[in-house]
VEXMAR-936663 format. One record per residue (C-alpha): residue number from 1; x, y, z; residue in one letter. Coordinates in pm, 1 decimal, padded with zeros to 6 digits. Example, Ala and Ser with C-alpha at 12.3 -4.5 7.8 and 13.67 -1.06 7.14 Angstrom:
2
[r 1,[01230.0,-00450.0,00780.0],a],
[r 2,[01367.0,-00106.0,00714.0],s],
// end
This chain:
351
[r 1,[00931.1,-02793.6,00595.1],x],
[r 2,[01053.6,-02551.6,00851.1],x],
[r 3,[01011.4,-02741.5,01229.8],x],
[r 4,[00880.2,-02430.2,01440.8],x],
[r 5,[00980.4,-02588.1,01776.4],x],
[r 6,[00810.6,-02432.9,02088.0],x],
[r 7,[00630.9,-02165.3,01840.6],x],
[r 8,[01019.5,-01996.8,01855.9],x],
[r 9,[01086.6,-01833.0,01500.4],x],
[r 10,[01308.1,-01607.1,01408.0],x],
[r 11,[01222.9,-01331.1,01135.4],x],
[r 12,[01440.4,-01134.2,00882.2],x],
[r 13,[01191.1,-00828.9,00735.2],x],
[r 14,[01324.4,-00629.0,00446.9],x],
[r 15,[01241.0,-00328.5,00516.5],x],
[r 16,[01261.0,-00296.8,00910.0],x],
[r 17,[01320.9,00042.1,01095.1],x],
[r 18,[01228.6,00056.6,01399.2],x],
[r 19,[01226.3,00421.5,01407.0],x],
[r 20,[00998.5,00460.6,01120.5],x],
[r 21,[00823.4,00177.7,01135.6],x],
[r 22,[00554.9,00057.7,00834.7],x],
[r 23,[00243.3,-00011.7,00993.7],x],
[r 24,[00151.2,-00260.3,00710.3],x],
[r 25,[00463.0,-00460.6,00832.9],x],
[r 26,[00455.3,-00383.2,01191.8],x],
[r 27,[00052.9,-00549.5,01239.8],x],
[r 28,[00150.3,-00826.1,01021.9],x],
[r 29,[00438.9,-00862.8,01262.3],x],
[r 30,[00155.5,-00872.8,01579.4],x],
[r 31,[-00084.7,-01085.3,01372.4],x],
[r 32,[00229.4,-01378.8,01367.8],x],
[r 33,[00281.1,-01306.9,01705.8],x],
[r 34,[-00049.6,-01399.9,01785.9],x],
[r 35,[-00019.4,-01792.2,01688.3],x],
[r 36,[00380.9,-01767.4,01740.4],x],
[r 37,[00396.1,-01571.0,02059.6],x],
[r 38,[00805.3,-01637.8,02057.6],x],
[r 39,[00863.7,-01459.8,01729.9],x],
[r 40,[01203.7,-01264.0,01700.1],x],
[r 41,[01193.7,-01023.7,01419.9],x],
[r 42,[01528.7,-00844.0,01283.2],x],
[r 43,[01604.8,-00610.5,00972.2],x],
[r 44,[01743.9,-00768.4,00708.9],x],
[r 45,[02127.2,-00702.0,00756.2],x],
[r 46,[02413.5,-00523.9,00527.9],x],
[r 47,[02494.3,-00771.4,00211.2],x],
[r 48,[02818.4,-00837.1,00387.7],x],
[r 49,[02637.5,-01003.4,00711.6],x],
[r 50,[02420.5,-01276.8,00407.8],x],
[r 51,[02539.3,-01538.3,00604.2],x],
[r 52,[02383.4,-01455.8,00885.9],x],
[r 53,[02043.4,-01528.5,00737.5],x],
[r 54,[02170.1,-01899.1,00788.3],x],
[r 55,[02023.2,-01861.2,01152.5],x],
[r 56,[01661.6,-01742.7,01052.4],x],
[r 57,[01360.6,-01955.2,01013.7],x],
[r 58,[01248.8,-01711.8,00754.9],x],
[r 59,[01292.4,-01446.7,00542.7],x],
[r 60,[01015.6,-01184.4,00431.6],x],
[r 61,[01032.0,-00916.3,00174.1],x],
[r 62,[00875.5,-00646.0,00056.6],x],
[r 63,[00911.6,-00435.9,-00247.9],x],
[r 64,[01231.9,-00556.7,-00292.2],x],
[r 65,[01148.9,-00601.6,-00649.9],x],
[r 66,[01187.4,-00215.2,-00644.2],x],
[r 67,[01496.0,-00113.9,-00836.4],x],
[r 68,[01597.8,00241.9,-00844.9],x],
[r 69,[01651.1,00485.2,-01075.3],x],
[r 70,[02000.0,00580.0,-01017.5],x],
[r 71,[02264.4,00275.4,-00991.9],x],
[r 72,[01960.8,00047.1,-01112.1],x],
[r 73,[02250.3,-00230.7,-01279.9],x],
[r 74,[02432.9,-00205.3,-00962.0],x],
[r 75,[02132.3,-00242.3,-00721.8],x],
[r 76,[02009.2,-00506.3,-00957.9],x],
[r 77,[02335.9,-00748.6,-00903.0],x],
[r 78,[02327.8,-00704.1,-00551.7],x],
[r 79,[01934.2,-00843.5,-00544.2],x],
[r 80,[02034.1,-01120.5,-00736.1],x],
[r 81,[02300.7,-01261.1,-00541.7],x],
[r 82,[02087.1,-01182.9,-00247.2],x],
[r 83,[01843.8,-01432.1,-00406.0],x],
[r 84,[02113.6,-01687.9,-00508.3],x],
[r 85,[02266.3,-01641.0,-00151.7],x],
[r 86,[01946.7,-01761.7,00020.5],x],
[r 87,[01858.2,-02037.6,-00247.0],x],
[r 88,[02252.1,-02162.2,-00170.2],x],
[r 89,[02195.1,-02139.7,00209.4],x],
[r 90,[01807.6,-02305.6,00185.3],x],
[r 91,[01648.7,-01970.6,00346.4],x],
[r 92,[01281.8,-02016.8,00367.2],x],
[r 93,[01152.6,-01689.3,00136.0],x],
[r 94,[00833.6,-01529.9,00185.2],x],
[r 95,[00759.3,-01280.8,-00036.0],x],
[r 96,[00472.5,-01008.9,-00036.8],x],
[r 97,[00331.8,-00892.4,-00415.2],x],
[r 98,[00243.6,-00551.7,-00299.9],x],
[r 99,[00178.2,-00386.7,-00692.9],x],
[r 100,[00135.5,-00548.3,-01023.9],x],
[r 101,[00475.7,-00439.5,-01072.5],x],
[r 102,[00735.0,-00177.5,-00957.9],x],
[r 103,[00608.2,00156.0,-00998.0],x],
[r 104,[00885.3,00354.2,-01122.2],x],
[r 105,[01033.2,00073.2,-01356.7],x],
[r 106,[01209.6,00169.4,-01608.3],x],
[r 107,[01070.6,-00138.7,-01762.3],x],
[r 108,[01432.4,-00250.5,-01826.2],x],
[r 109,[01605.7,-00612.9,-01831.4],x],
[r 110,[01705.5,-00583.8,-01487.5],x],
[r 111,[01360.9,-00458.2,-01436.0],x],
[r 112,[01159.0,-00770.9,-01542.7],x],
[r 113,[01443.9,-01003.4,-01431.5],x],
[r 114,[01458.4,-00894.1,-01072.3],x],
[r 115,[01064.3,-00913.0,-01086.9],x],
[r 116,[01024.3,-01223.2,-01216.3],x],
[r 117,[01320.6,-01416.4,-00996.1],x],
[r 118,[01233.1,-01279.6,-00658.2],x],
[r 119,[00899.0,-01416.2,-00716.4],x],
[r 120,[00927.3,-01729.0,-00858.0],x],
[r 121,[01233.5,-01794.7,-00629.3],x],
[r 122,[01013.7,-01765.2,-00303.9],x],
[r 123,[00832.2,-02035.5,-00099.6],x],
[r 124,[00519.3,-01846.0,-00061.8],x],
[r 125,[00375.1,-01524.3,-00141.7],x],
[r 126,[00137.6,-01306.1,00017.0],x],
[r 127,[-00098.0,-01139.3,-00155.5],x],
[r 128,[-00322.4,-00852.1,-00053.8],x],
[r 129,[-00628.7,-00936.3,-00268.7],x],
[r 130,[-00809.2,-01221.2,-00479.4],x],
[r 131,[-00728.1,-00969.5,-00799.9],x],
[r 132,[-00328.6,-01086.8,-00757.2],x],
[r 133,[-00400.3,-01420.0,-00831.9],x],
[r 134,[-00530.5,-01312.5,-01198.7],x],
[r 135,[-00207.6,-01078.7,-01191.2],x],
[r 136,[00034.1,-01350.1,-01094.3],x],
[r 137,[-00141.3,-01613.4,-01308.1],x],
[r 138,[-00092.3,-01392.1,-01645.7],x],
[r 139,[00264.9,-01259.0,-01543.9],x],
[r 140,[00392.2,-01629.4,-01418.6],x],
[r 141,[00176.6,-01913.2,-01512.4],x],
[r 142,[-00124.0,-02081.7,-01304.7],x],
[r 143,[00158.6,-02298.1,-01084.7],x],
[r 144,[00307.2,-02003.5,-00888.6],x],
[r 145,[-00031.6,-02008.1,-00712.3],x],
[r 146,[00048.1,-02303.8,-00511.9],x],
[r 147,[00246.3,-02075.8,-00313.8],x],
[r 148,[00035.5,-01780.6,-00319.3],x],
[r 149,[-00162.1,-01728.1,00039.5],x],
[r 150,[-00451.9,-01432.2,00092.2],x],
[r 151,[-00388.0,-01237.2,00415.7],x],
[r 152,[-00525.0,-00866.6,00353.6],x],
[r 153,[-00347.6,-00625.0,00550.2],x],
[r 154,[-00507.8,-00579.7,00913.8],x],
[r 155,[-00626.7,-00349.7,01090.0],x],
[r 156,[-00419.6,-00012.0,01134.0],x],
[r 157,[-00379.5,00112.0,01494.6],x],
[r 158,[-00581.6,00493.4,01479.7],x],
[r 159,[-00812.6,00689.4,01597.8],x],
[r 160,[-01146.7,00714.4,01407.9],x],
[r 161,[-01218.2,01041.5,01244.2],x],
[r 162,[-01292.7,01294.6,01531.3],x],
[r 163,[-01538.9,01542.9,01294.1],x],
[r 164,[-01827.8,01352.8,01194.8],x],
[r 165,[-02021.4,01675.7,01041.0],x],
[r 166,[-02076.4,01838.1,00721.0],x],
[r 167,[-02095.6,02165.6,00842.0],x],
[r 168,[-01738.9,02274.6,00727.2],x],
[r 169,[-01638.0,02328.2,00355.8],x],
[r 170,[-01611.4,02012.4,00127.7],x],
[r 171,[-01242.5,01953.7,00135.7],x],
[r 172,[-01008.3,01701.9,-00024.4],x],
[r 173,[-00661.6,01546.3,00116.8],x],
[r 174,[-00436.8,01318.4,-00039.1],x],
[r 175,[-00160.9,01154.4,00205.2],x],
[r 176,[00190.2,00927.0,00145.6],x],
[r 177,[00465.8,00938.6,-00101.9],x],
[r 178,[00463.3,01195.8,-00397.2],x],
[r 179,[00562.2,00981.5,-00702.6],x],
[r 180,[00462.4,01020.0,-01039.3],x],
[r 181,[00201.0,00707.7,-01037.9],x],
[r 182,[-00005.0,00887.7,-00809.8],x],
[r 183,[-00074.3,01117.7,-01071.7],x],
[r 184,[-00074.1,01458.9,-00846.8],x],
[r 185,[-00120.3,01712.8,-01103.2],x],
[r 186,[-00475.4,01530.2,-01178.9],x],
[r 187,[-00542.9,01683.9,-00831.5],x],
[r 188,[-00382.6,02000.9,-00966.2],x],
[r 189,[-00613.1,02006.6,-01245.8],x],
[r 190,[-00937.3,01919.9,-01059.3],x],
[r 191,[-00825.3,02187.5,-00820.7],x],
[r 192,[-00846.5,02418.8,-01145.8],x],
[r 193,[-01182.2,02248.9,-01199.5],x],
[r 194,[-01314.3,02308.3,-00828.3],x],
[r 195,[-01229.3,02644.8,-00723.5],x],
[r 196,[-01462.0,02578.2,-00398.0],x],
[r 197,[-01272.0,02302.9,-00249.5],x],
[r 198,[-01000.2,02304.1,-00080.2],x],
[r 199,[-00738.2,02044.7,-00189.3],x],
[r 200,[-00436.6,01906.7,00089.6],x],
[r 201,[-00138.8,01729.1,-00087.1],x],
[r 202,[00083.2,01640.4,00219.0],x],
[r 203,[00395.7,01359.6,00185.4],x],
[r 204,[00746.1,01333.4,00078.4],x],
[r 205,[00845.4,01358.6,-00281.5],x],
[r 206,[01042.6,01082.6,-00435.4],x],
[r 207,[01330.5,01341.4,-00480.1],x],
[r 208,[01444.2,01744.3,-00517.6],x],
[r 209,[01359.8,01779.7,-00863.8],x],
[r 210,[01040.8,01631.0,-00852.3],x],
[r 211,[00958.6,01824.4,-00529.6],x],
[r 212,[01066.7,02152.3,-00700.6],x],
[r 213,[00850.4,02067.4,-01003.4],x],
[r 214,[00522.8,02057.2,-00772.2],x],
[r 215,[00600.4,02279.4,-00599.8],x],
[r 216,[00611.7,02526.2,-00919.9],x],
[r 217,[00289.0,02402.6,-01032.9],x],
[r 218,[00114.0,02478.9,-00719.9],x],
[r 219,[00223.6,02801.2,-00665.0],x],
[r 220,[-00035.6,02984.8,-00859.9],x],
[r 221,[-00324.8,02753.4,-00754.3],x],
[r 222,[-00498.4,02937.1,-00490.2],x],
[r 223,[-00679.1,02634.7,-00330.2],x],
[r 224,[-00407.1,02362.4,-00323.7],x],
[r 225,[-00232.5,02355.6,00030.1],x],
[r 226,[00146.8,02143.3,-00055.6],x],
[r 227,[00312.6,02002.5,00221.8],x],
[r 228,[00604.6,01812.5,00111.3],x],
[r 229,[00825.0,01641.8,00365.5],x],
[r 230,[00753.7,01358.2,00571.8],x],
[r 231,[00440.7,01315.9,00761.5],x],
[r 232,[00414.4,01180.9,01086.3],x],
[r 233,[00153.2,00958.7,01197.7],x],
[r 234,[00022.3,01204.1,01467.1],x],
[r 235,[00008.9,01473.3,01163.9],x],
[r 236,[-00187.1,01177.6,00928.3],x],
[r 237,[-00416.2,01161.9,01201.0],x],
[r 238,[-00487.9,01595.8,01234.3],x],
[r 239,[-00474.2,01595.8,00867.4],x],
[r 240,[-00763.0,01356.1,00805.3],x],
[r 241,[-00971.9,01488.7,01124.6],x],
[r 242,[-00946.8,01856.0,00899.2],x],
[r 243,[-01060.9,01698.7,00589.9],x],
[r 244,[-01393.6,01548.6,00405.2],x],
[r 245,[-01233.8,01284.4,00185.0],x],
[r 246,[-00939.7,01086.0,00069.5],x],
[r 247,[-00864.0,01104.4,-00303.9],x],
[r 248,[-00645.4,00854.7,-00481.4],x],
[r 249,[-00590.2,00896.9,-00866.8],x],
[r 250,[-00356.5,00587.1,-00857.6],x],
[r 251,[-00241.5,00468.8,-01247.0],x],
[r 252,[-00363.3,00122.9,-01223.7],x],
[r 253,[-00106.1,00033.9,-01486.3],x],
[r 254,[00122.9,-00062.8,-01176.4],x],
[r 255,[-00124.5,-00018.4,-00881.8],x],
[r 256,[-00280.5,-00335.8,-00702.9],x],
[r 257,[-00296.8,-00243.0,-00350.7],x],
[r 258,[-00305.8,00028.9,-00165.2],x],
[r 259,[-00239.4,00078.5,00260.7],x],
[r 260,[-00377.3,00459.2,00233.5],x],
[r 261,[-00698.0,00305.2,00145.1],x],
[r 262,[-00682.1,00060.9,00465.6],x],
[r 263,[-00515.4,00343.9,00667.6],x],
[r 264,[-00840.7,00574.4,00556.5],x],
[r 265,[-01121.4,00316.4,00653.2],x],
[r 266,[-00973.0,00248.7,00957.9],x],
[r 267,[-00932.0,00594.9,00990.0],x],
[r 268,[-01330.8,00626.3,00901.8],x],
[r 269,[-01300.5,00851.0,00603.0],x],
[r 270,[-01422.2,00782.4,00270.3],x],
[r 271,[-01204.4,00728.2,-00037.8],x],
[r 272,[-01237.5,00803.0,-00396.6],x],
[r 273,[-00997.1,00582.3,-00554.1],x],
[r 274,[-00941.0,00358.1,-00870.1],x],
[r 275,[-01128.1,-00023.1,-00834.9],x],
[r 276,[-00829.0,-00170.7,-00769.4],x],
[r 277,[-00767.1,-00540.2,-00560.2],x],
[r 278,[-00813.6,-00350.9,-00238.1],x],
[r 279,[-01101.9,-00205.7,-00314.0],x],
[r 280,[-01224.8,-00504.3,-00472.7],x],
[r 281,[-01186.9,-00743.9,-00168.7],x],
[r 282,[-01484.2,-00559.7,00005.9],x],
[r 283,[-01791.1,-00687.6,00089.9],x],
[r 284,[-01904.6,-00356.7,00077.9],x],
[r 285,[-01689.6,-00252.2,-00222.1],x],
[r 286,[-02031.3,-00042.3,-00406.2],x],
[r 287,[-01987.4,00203.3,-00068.1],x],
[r 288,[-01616.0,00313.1,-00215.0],x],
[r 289,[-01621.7,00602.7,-00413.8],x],
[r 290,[-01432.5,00380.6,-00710.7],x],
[r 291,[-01402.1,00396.5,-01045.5],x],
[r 292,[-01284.3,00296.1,-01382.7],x],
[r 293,[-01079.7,00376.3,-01661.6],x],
[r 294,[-00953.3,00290.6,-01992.1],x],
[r 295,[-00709.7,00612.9,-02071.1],x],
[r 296,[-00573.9,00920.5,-01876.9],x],
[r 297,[-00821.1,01128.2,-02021.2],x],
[r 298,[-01168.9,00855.3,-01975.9],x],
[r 299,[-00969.0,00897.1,-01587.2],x],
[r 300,[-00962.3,01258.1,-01539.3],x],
[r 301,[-01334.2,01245.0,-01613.2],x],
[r 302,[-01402.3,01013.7,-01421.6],x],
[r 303,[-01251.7,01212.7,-01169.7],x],
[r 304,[-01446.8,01489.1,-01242.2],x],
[r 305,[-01744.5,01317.5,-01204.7],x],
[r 306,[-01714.7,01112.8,-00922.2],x],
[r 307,[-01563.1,01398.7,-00735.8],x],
[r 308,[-01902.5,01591.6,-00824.4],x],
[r 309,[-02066.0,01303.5,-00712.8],x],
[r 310,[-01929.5,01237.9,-00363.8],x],
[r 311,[-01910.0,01656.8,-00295.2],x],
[r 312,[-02349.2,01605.8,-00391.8],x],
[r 313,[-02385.7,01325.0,-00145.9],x],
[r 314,[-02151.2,01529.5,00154.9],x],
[r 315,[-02364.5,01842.6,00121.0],x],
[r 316,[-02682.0,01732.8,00026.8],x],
[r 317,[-02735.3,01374.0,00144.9],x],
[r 318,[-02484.5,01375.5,00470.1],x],
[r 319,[-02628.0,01050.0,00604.8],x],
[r 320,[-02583.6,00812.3,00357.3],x],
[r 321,[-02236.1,00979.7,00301.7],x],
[r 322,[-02149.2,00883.9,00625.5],x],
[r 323,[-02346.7,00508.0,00589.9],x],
[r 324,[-02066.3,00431.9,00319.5],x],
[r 325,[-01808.2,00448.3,00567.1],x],
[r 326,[-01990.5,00312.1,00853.6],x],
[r 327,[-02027.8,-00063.3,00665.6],x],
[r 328,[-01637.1,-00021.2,00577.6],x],
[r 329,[-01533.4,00075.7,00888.9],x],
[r 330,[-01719.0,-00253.5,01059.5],x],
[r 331,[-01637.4,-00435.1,00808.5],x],
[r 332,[-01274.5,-00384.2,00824.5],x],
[r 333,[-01283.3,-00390.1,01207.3],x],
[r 334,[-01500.3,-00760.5,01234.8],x],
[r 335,[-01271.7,-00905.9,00935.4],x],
[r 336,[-00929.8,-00781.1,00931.6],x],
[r 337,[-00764.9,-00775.5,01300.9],x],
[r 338,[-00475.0,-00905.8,01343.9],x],
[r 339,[-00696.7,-01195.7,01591.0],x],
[r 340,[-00947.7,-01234.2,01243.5],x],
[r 341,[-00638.8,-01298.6,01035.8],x],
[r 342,[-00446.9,-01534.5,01213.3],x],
[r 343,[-00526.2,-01853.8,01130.3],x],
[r 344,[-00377.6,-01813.4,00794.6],x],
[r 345,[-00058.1,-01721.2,00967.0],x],
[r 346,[-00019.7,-02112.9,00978.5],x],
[r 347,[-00120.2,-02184.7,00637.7],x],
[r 348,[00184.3,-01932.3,00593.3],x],
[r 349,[00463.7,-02056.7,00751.0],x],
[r 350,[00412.6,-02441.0,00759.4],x],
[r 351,[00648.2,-02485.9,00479.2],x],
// end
């Protein structure tokens, strides 16, 4: 067991930028600081400075599961003696199981074997949701959850939605990364569907080609406003004031969790998303636009119809559209500071 002497522990995050900092990462960071006000946190250096890790109380990762598609053997054989490395030099590993697996795997060897070592390697994993321990159980066996802790991601640091009204058109936005699991030409096609919407899809794409290709399938859409480069927080913020809702047509194939979804309750927006363990960790889950589905058709309907649905309920019925995000919002904001969380920051690190 780590001896945290004076509350003094020192941190190695993978991945740390300062200058674009992950807000997921960065509250977590506060909520330890709240019970371990001492707490130095660093980025977790080159593969030549490993050693260095010798020094830290812990390490934490997340998504470094993630291999990519170009130099994936390469990348692979680093992570793994980056694993081996720590074992060697007894590193205390935390690791966080963000997705039921890497969503652009190309569900290679290295793939599965990167997966399944930097989890069973580590000392304890967060998860985000009760739904990972049924994911973990099937994918590792029902021992790994002697390390597995529940600490849903806080609070994010926003202002609430400044237009509370329904007097402007019905209007969609979907924020983050533009990968293919996110399935942006469903939005495409409901845009088809839904001439009298207006549909936002603002966020960096994964790379040029695949930021040329939507591009070209916008173009002739007359209601679909494409913003692809990165969005600032400020411009998250304008972005959701302009809009009436949050769509997510996540493939639940990979997803588990989601931060937009946090990010849009704290935000006080509603979402229409996939049930997925995020959603499914709420009290007041039934007041999520959320959904299921067996096949990418049964899920484009189910688009359709929820998407119907929720545009009824905006126009028609504006109160108890807003009630659904009212009993989030205070929900999130009574259970999920970083103060609410904290005790389990101890259950975390006493290892």
């Amino acid at each position: 067991m780590v001896s945290l002497m004076n509350d003094k522990i020192k941190i190695a995050i993978s991945p740390y930028n300062a200058d674009r900092p992950d807000e997921y990462i960065e509250r977590m960071v506060e909520t330890i600081r709240l019970v371990y006000p001492n707490t130095t946190v660093e980025g977790f250096p080159r593969f030549r400075d490993l050693l260095s890790l010798k020094d830290k109380d812990f390490v934490w990762l997340n998504w470094f599961e993630d291999l990519p598609s170009r130099g994936r053997i390469k990348n692979f054989l680093l992570k793994e003696f980056t694993l081996l490395c720590m074992k060697l030099m007894r590193v205390k590993v935390i690791v966080t199981f963000h997705n039921k697996e890497p969503h652009d795997s190309g569900n290679t060897i290295w793939d599965k074997l990167l997966f399944r070592h930097n989890f069973k390697n580590a000392d304890r994993i967060i998860i985000l949701s009760s739904d990972s321990n049924y994911v973990l159980k099937e994918k590792f066996g029902k021992k790994i959850l002697n390390k597995a802790v529940l600490i849903p991601p806080p609070t994010y640091i926003c202002k609430p939605k400044c237009d509370k009204g329904n007097k402007n058109r019905f209007s969609i936005l979907f924020f983050g990364h533009l990968r293919p699991y996110k399935n942006i030409e469903m939005i495409y096609e409901l845009a088809r569907r839904f001439n009298d919407i207006g549909f936002t899809i603002a966020g960096n794409a994964m790379d040029a080609r695949y930021e040329a290709y939507l591009k070209n399938e916008a173009k002739d859409i007359s209601n679909i406003t494409l913003i692809s480069r990165y969005i600032t927080a400020d411009e998250v913020d304008a972005l959701i004031d302009s809009h009436s809702l949050i769509l997510l047509p996540y493939d639940v194939k990979s997803t588990l969790n989601s931060g937009v979804v946090i990010h849009a309750i704290c935000k006080h927006i509603n979402t229409i998303v996939p049930a997925i363990g995020t959603v499914n960790q709420f009290k007041n889950k039934d007041k999520i636009f959320s959904y299921i589905y067996d096949s990418p058709e049964d899920h484009f309907q189910k688009l359709m119809d929820i998407l119907a649905f929720a545009k009824d309920e905006y126009e028609n019925n504006f109160e108890k559209f807003e009630e659904r995000i009212d009993m989030l919002y205070e929900e999130m904001m009574e259970n999920r500071t970083p103060l609410a969380l904290s005790p389990k920051i101890k259950e975390l690190l006493q290892i």
